[in-house]
Structure formats: structure tokens, C-alpha cells
N, C-alpha and C positions, 0 to 999 in steps of 0.2 A: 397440619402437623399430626404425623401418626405415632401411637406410644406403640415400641416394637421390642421385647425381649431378645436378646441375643445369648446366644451360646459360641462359644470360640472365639468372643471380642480379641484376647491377648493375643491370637492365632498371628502367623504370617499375613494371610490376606486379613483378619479381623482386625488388625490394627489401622487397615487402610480404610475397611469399610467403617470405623467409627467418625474419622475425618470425612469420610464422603455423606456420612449419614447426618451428622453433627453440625456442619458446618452448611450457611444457605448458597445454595445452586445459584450461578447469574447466568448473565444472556438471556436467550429465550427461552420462556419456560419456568422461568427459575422458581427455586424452590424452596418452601420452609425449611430449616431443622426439626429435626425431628424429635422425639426425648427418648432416650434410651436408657433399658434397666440392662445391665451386661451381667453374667454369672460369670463368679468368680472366685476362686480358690484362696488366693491370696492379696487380700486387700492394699499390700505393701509394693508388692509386684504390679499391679493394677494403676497405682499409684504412679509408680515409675513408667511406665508404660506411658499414661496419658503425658507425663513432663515431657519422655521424648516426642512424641506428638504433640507438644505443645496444646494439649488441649485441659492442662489440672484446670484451668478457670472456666471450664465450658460448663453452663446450667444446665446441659439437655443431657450429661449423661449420670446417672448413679447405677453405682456397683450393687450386686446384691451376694453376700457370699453363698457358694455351694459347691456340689462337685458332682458332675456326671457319671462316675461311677455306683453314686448313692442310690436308696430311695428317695421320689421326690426330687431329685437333682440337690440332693443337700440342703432345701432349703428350711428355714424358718418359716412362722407363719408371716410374716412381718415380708418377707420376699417372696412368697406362695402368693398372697393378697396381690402384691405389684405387679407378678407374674401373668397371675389372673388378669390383668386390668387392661392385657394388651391388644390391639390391634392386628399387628400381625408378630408371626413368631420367626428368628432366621435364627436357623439350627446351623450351624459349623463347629460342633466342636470336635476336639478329638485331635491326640498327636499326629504328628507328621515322622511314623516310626515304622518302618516296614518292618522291622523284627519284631514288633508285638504277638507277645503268648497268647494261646488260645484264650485264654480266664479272662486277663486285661481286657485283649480287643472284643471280649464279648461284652464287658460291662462300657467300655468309655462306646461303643458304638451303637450294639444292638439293641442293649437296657435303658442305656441314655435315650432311643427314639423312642424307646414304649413308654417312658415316662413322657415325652412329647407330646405326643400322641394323647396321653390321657389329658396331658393340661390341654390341648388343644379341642380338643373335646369338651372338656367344661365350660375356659370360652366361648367356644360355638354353641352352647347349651346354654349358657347365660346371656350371652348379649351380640355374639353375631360375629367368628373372625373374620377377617376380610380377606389374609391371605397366610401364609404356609410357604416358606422355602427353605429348600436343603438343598445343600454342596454336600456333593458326593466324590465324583472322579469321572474322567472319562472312560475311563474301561468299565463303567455297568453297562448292562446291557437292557439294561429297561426303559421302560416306555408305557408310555398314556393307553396302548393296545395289547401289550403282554403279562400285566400287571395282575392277571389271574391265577399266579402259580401260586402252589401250596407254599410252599417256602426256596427258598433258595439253594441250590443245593451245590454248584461251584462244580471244579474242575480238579481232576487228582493233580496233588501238589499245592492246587491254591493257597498261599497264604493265610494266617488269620486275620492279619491287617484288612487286605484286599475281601474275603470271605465274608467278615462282620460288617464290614462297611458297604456292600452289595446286598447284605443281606438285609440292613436296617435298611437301604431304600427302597428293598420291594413293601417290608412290612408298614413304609409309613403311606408308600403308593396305596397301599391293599386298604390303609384305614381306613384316611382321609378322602380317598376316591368315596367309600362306601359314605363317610358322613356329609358326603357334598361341600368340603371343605376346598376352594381354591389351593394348588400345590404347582408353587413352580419348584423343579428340580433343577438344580446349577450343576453339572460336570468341570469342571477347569481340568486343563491338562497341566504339565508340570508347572508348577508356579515359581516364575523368578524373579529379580527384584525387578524397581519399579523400572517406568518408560523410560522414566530422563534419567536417573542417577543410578540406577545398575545395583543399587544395594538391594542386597537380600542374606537375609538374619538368619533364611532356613537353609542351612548345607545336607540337606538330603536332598533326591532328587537329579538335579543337575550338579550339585558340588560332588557326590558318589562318582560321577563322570569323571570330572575335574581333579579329584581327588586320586583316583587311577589313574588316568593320564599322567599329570604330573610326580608320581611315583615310578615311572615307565613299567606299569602293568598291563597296557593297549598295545601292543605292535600290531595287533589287530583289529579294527573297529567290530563292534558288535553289530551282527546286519548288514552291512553295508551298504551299497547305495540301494537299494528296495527297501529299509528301513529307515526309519526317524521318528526323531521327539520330540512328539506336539509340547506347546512351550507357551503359556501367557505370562504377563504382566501382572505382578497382584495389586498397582494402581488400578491397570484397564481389569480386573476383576471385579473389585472393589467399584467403579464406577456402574460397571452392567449390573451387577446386586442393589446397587443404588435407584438405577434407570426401573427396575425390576418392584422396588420399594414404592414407585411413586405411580403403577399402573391402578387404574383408579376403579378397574373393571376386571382385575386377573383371572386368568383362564388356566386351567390345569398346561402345564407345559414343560419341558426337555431340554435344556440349552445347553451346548459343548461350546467350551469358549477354548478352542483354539483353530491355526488357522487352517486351509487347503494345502494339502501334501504337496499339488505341484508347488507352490513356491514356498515351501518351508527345506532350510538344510536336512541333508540325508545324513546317516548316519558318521558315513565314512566323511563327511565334510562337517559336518561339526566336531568330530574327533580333533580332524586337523585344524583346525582353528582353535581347540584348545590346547593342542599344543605349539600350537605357534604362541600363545599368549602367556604359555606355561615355561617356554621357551624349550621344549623338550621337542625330540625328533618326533614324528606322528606317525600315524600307522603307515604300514607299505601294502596290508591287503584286510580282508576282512574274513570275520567268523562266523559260518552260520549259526543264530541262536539255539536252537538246541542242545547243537554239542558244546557251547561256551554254558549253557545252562548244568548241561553235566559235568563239566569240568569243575565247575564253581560249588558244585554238591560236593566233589571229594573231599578224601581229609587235607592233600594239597591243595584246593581250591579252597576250602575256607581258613587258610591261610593267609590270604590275600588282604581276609579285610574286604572284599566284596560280595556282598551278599547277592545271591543267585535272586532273592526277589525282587533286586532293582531293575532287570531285566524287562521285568512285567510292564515297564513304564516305555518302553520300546513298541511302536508299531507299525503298521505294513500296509494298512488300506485308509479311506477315508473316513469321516466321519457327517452324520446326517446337520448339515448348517443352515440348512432355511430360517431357524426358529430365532439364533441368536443373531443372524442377521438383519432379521424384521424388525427385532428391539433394535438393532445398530443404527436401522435407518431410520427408525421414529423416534430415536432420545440422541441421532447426529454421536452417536459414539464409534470408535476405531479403535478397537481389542485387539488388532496386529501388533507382530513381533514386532519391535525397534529393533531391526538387525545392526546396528551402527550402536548399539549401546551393549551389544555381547562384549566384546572387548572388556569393556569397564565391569561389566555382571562377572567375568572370569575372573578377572582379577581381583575384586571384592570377593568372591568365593575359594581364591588361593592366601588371599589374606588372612580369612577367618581360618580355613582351615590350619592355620602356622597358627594363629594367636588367640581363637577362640573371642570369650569375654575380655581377656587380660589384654587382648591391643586394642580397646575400645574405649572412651571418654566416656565420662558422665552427661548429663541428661544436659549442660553447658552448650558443648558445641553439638549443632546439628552434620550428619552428614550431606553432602552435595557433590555440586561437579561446577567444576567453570574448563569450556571447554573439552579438552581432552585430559584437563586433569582431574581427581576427587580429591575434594578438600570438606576440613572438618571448617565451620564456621560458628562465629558466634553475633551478631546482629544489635547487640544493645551498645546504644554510645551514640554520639552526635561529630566525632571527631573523624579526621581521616581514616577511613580503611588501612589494615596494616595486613600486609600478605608475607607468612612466612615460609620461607624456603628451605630445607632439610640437605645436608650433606652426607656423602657415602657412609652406609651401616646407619643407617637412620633414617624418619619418615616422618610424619608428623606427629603420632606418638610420641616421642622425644621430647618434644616441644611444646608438650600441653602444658606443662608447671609454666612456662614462660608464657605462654600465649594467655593462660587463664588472669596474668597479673597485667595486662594490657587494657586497666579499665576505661572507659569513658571512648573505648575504640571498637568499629566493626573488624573485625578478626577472622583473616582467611589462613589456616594452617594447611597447607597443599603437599599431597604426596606426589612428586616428580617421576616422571616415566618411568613403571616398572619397579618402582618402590612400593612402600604402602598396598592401598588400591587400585594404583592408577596403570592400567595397562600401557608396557611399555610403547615408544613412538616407533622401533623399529626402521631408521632410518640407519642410511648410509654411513655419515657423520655423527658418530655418537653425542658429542657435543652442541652440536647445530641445531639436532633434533631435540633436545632440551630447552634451548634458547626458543624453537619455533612456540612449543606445546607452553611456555609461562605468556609468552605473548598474544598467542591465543587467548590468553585465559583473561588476559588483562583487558581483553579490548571485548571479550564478553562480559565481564566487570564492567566497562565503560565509563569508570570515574576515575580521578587521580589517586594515588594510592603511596604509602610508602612501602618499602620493600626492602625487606629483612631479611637476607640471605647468610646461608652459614658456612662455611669451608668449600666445597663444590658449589654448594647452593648461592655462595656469595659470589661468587665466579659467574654464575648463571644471573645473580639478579645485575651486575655490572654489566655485564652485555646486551640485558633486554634495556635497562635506561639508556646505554648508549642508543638501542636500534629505538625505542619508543621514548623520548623526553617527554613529551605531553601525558604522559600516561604516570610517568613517575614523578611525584612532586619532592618525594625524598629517599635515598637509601642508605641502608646502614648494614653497611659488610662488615660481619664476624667473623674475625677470622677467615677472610678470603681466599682460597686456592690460587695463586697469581702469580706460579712458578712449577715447572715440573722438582716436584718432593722425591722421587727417585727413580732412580732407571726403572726403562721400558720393562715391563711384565708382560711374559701370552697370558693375554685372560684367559685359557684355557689351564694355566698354571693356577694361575691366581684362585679362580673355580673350585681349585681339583683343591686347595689349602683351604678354602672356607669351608668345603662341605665335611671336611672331617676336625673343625676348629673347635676345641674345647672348654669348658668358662674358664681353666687357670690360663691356657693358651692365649684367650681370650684378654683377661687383664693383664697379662705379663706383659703383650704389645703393647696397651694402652699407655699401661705408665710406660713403656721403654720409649715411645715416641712421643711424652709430654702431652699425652690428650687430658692427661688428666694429673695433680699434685702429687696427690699419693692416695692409697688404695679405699682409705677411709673416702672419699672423693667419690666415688664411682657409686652410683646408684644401684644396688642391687637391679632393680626395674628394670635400667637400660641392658647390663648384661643378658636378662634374662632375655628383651626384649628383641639383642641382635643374634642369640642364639635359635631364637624360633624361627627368626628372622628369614637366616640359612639354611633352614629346613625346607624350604622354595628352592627350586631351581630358578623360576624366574627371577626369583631377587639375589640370590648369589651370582648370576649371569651378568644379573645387570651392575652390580657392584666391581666386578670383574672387566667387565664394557669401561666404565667409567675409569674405574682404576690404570688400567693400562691406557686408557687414551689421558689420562691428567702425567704421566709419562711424556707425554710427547710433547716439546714445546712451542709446537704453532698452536694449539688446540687453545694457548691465550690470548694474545694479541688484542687488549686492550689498549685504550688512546686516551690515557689517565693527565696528560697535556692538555683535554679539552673538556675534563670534565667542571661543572661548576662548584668549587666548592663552599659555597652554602649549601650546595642542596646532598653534599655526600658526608658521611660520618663512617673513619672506623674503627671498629674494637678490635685490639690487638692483645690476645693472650701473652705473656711476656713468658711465659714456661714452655712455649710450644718448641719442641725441639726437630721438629719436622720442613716448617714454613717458618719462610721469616718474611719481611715487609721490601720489597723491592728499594731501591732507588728512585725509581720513575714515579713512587707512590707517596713519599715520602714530603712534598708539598699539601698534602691535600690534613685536612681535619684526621687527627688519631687519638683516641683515647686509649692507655696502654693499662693492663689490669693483671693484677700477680696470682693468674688462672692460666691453665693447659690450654690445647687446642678447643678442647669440648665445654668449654666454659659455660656457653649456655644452657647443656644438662647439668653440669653440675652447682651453675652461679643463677638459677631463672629471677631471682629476684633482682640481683645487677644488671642483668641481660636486660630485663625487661624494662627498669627504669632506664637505661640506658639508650633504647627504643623510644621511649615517653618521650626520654627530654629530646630528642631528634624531629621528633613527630611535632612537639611542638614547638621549638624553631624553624618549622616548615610553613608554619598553618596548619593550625590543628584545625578546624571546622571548616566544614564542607561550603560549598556557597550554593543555592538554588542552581547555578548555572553548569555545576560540577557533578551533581545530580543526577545528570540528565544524559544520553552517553554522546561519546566525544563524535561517533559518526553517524 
């Protein structure tokens, strides 16, 4: 077990490397935890951090306060002492803010290494460090052979972010070479979220792309196909820094962790694939960087909102890979793109950019994916999985008040194609394609589950138990969509009316079609939350998809004749003045309730025990053999 100081724990990748460092290695190999002192600004935030990482109970990590901008790195002598006491040091700290002022990015990069450095120094003067690593970036240009320059001196224009941060890595090359102190230097290229689940918290970067794109600011790719953007994982980061922690012998060294140009997307083709996800038409040719670089200098170009230094993160040629490939082969790691998880990365990056913090849960539910779709989960309970399902102008947001009152149950809140975070399925059949991607999802879940759909959503969860009964041991449609509620709309109409909808516009609908009692009713939250909502193109598009196709009356074609009714329950709003309850439907279990369409925002506490008691007239507890997945 090595005791290892960290700077930039709270970071993007720092939050992955304290789970990769924290937590023991298995297979071959495996490895101790390790204990880590993290520097830290904010003890509160530090806090929360570990909850969403589930690691507040872990022993191996204490926070120490300070702040890199300081002398000392902020600290006390009480964290000076712990400081001291370390093994090895891994520096990352420092925004992920391309507009940083000269002053800032001198102090959070350049001042923060020379304070490094001197601790690193005392160490190796008192009792022997073993090793030294810094993340930097891929675009320095230094190395283990050129590390004798007076200082750094950059490129006209250069940035300060890019400048200070080039410059702190010659100065800690120039130190630590001289004191014989082992130094691996880390480069990562643009860092996005992780392998499996696409989330990422940092929208600079690749979200800057994203962010244009779906504003229709790209008719042009920048570069085009001769350029592209190297692009890692800050899971597969986070593991090679880990791989890099446990070298028992380290060698001064240089590592760019991303991958070879020929098979990584070129510009012009990652363009369009964001906006294929974005739902926005994509470029028809491309711009050479230069003049997109002067453009974005003028006073129209910084207009935009796009900062001419994102640019910088664009490149044209290779980069040197022996070094982090040696590690790849002797710690069996694979730092390639998951190109089949972009989809989901874009659309988690069109999400935040619409909702920031404010569409995001508390430290409760964890994010994930089953499947093709992202869902927020919650794991404590011993009773059946409860999977819920979101209907038009909503997502899983919505549905946290109810979800979170679902106790003694593991709890899948799922954002449906093109909502939420979940990239859309882009299929033929609008409808179809929703049905495919929950079914998917379920038999990647692989245990029985009940299934809680709400207005569309409960349309979708009726069709997946018709197509999967093993899978579904109960459901409980809310308000079910199980009639065309009005003539056919061009989604192109429908589009062109949300993206200019405004909050009175916004509730006048509400209550005119009975989603909700009266205006006291209406959750400030939800308003705000479908107003931001809209601010996507992909998600007005896809509401607009959906909407016009709930118009057409084959798009139903349930067989409510064979369903079993024990195993179906449904809630029927009595104020909904939109949907009413068919004929055909009207045999089966109904519990009728003096609430609007949207009763589960604004009723979660009824909603939710109403869910319970379903849940457990079904069988509430799992059996060993339910467990286990059904194929």
C-alpha cells in the first residue's frame, strides 16, 4: 500500500482515479488500496463528491484543506506533515477552463508546480520519493530529451490556460530530472465520459463541439477530414494513472493516452455524428482552421460563444505511442475510444448543456445505462426492481420525487430515446423503436421487474410485457396513452410551436388539457425543467416524433383481451381531459384518483404507494433463481 498525495482529486478524471486508487484491484495482479490524502478546497463539496462515488465510507481516503493558488498549496501544518509523509505525489490539479486570465492560470498551474516541486524535494530529502506524476495535456511538447530549455516560451496567440500549463511541465521536467526524482508525465487528450456509461460532468472540450453543433453554428466542420480529436475515457485515464501508481521500479516517462489517427473519427465525421444525435442537419463542407480561427477572433466571432481557443484541441498528425502502450500491455489495459458509447456521451453532453446542475439528482440515484438507454438508479432494497418509464415533455427528472419514495425497492428511473440522456433510437417506426431500446434494457437487467409507465411511457411499458412476459412480473400504467388524443400534427409544426413555447404558454396548455388540477398544482421544477427541456433540438424533435406519431391510431394496437389481470394495475387520473380509458380496457384492475394527466408530478407520494401496493401483490422479493438473468 502506497501513501500518495493528490492534487485535482475533485477533477473529471480525479474522481475516477480516487475509485481506481481506493478501491483493491482483482484478477491477476491485484492490488492493495492504497491511502490517499487529497487537497481540497472545499470540505463540503469533497464530501459530496465521495457520496456520488460511493466511497464516504472508504478508510484509505482523508481530505486535507488547501488551495493551489496559495503558498504552500494552502496548507496547514497538520496537512504540510501528511503531505510530507508521501510516497508518491500525482499532481492534476487545475480547471478545465480555456479562458483562464493570465494571473489565474499562472497561479492555479505554474505556482501550484513550484510549490510541488519544493514539497517533492523535501520528501526525496527526507526519506526517498518513489515516484512523481503529472497530467498535463497532449499538445506539450516535451519530453525526457528536450527538457533543457530556459523556460518556455509558447507560440504567438497562445493561450494562458495552454501557456501555463506547458510551462509548469517543462519547470517540474527541469527540476525533478535534476534531483533524480522518478517523473512520469501523463498527456490525455480530450477527456470524455466514462467507457460504459457516456457520462461526463465536464462540458468543455467535446461539449464546446456539441454545444455549436446543436445551435447550428457548424455548417462547416472545423478541419475537415485531415483533422481530428484525440479523445480518451476518464475511466480508461483513471486506470493507466492507476497501472502507472503500482510500477514498483518507475522510469522518467511520457505517456499520451489517446489513440492512432488512422482509426479514430475525423473531423468532418464527428461533426456529423453530432448532429445526427443532436438531431440538427450537419456540415456540407469544411473550414480550414485558420481562417475559422480568425473568424472567431472578430467582434462577430465572439459572438458566437465559441472561443477561438477550443480550436487548439484539434489536430492533424500523430502522436509518439510506444510508451503508453508498453504500460497497456503489462497492466492488460485498453484506453481506446468505445466508439458505440459516443451516442450516449452526446447526448449526456446535450443534456447538461440544457440543464446544468438543476437536471441532476442527488448523491441517491447513481447514473448508468442498461442498454441503449441511461438511467438514474438506486440499488438499496431487497424487493423487486421497479423500472420507470417517463412520458412526452419529461424524463427521468420528473420522476425523482416518486422514485425516491419507492423504498425497500432497487429503482431504475430511465430516460427513453432522445429524451433525458439517452440518445435517440433513430429508427423507422417511431414507436417500435422505443418498444425495441426498454426491451433491450430489460433483458440487460436480466431479472423480473415491475414496470411503471406513464402516459407514452405506459403505452411503451404495455407493449414491452405483451412482447417480454417473463421479464415483467407486474405493471402499472399511469395514465396510459391507449388512443389517438388528437389529430395528426407534422412534427415539423409541432417543433417549430415548442421551440418558441413560453412558461405562461407553457401552463395555459397544462391545465387546458387537464394534466394538471389547477395551477397551484404545477411544480415550479417541472415548468422550468420542460422549458430547458426545449432548448435541445434533439429533444423537441423527439417530442414532436412522438407526438405526431401518438396521432395515428395503429401506433396502438394492444391485445388487452390477453392480458393477465393480476399482474396489471391501472391509475387513472379522473381530471384528465385529453385521454380517457377505452372500452377494451375497462375489464382489467383500475384504481381511479381526483388528479390530471400528470398526477405522478404532481401526486409522487400517491403515485408511489400506489406502485408499492402493486409491487407487492406481485411478489415483492426477488428469489435466488430471479437473480440470476433469465438467458
Amino acid at each position: 500500500m502506497a501513501h500518495i498525495f493528490i492534487t485535482g482529486g475533485t477533477g473529471f478524471i480525479g474522481r475516477h482515479v480516487l475509485r481506481a486508487l481506493s478501491l483493491p484491484g482483482s484478477g491477476p495482479g491485484e492490488w492493495e488500496s492504497h491511502r490517499l490524502t487529497v487537497l481540497v478546497r472545499s470540505l463540503t463539496r469533497f464530501n459530496s463528491i465521495l457520496k456520488k462515488e460511493g466511497l464516504e465510507y472508504s478508510p484509505h481516503i482523508r481530505p486535507v484543506k488547501g488551495d493551489l493558488s496559495l503558498p504552500s498549496l494552502g496548507l496547514d501544518d497538520i496537512g504540510l506533515e501528511l503531505a510530507g509523509q508521501a510516497d508518491i505525489l500525482l499532481h492534476m490539479g487545475g480547471p478545465m477552463d480555456i479562458g483562464l486570465g493570465r494571473e489565474e492560470a499562472e497561479n492555479v498551474f505554474f505556482r501550484s508546480s513550484e510549490e510541488m516541486v519544493s514539497l517533492a524535494k523535501q520528501i526525496h530529502k527526507n526519506r526517498g520519493l518513489k515516484h512523481f506524476i503529472h497530467l498535463v495535456g497532449f499538445k506539450s511538447p516535451y519530453h525526457e530529451k528536450n527538457a533543457d530549455l530556459p523556460e518556455h516560451i509558447g507560440h504567438p496567440g497562445e493561450p494562458p490556460y495552454e501557456n501555463r500549463k506547458l510551462a509548469a511541465d517543462l519547470q517540474i521536467r527541469k527540476a525533478l530530472y535534476r534531483e533524480g526524482i522518478p517523473l512520469s508525465v501523463v498527456n490525455p487528450s480530450v477527456v470524455i465520459g466514462d467507457s460504459a456509461t457516456g457520462v461526463t460532468e465536464q462540458t468543455g472540450g467535446l461539449g464546446i463541439l456539441v454545444d455549436s453543433v446543436r445551435r447550428g453554428l457548424m455548417p462547416l466542420s472545423p478541419g475537415g477530414t485531415g483533422h481530428w480529436l484525440p479523445m480518451v475515457h476518464a475511466d480508461h485515464a483513471a486506470a493507466f494513472i492507476a497501472a502507472l501508481v503500482r510500477e514498483e521500479e518507475p522510469a522518467n516517462g511520457t505517456y499520451f493516452l489517446l489513440d492512432e489517427k488512422s482509426g479514430s473519427p475525423d473531423m468532418r465525421e464527428l461533426a456529423r455524428s453530432i448532429a445526427k444525435e443532436v438531431r440538427v442537419r450537419g456540415p456540407f463542407g469544411a473550414m480550414p482552421l485558420p481562417l475559422l480561427t480568425k473568424a472567431l477572433g472578430t467582434k462577430w466571432g465572439r459572438k458566437t460563444g465559441i472561443p477561438a481557443e477550443s480550436l487548439n484541441f484539434i489536430a492533424d498528425g500523430d502522436f509518439p505511442l510506444a510508451s503508453k502502450q508498453a504500460v497497456e500491455r503489462k497492466y492488460k489495459l485498453d484506453t481506446g475510444l468505445n466508439r458505440d458509447i459516443l451516442p450516449g456521451t452526446i447526448a449526456d453532453l446535450d443534456y447538461r448543456l440544457s440543464h446544468g446542475e438543476a437536471g441532476l439528482p442527488g448523491a441517491e440515484f447513481k447514473p448508468g445505462r442498461l442498454g441503449k438507454l441511461a438511467v438514474w438508479s438506486r440499488q438499496e432494497g431487497s424487493g423487486i426492481p421497479v423500472v420507470l418509464l417517463h412520458g412526452t415533455f419529461s424524463g427521468a427528472f420528473p420522476l425523482f420525487p416518486a422514485a425516491s419514495r419507492l423504498n425497500g425497492h432497487p429503482v431504475y428511473a430511465a430516460d427513453l430515446p432522445g429524451f433525458g440522456r439517452s440518445p435517440y433510437h433513430h429508427g423507422n417506426d417511431v414507436i417500435a423503436g422505443y418498444v425495441e431500446a426498454v426491451t433491450g434494457a430489460l433483458m440487460e437487467l436480466g431479472e423480473p421487474v415491475v414496470l411503471a409507465g406513464h402516459s407514452f411511457g405506459g403505452l411503451i411499458a404495455a407493449k414491452v410485457m405483451e412482447r417480454l412476459p417473463g421479464y415483467v412480473r407486474g405493471a402499472v400504467l399511469l395514465q396510459p396513452a391507449l388512443h389517438p388524443a388528437h389529430a395528426g400534427v407534422p412534427a415539423w409544426i409541432a417543433g417549430a410551436y415548442m421551440k418558441r413555447m413560453t412558461e405562461r404558454a407553457l401552463v395555459r396548455k397544462l391545465l387546458e388539457s387537464g394534466s394538471f388540477a389547477d395551477e397551484e398544482q404545477i411544480p415550479q421544477e417541472y415548468v422550468r425543467y420542460v422549458l430547458r427541456d426545449l432548448a435541445s433540438p434533439r429533444v423537441r424533435k423527439t417530442n414532436a416524433d412522438v407526438f405526431a406519431a401518438l396521432g395515428n391510431a395503429g401506433a396502438f394496437g394492444l391485445s388487452p383481451g390477453k392480458w393477465d389481470t393480476g399482474k396489471v394495475r391501472l391509475i387513472w387520473g379522473g381530471l384528465d381531459r385529453r385521454y380517457r380509458l377505452p372500452q377494451a380496457f375497462r375489464h382489467l384492475p383500475v384504481t381511479e384518483i381526483p388528479a390530471g394527466h400528470q398526477f405522478p408530478i404532481s401526486h409522487p407520494d400517491l403515485t408511489a404507494g400506489l406502485i408499492l401496493a402493486h409491487a407487492e401483490n406481485c411478489g415483492s422479493e426477488r428469489t435466488a433463481m430471479e437473480r440470476q438473468p433469465l438467458f
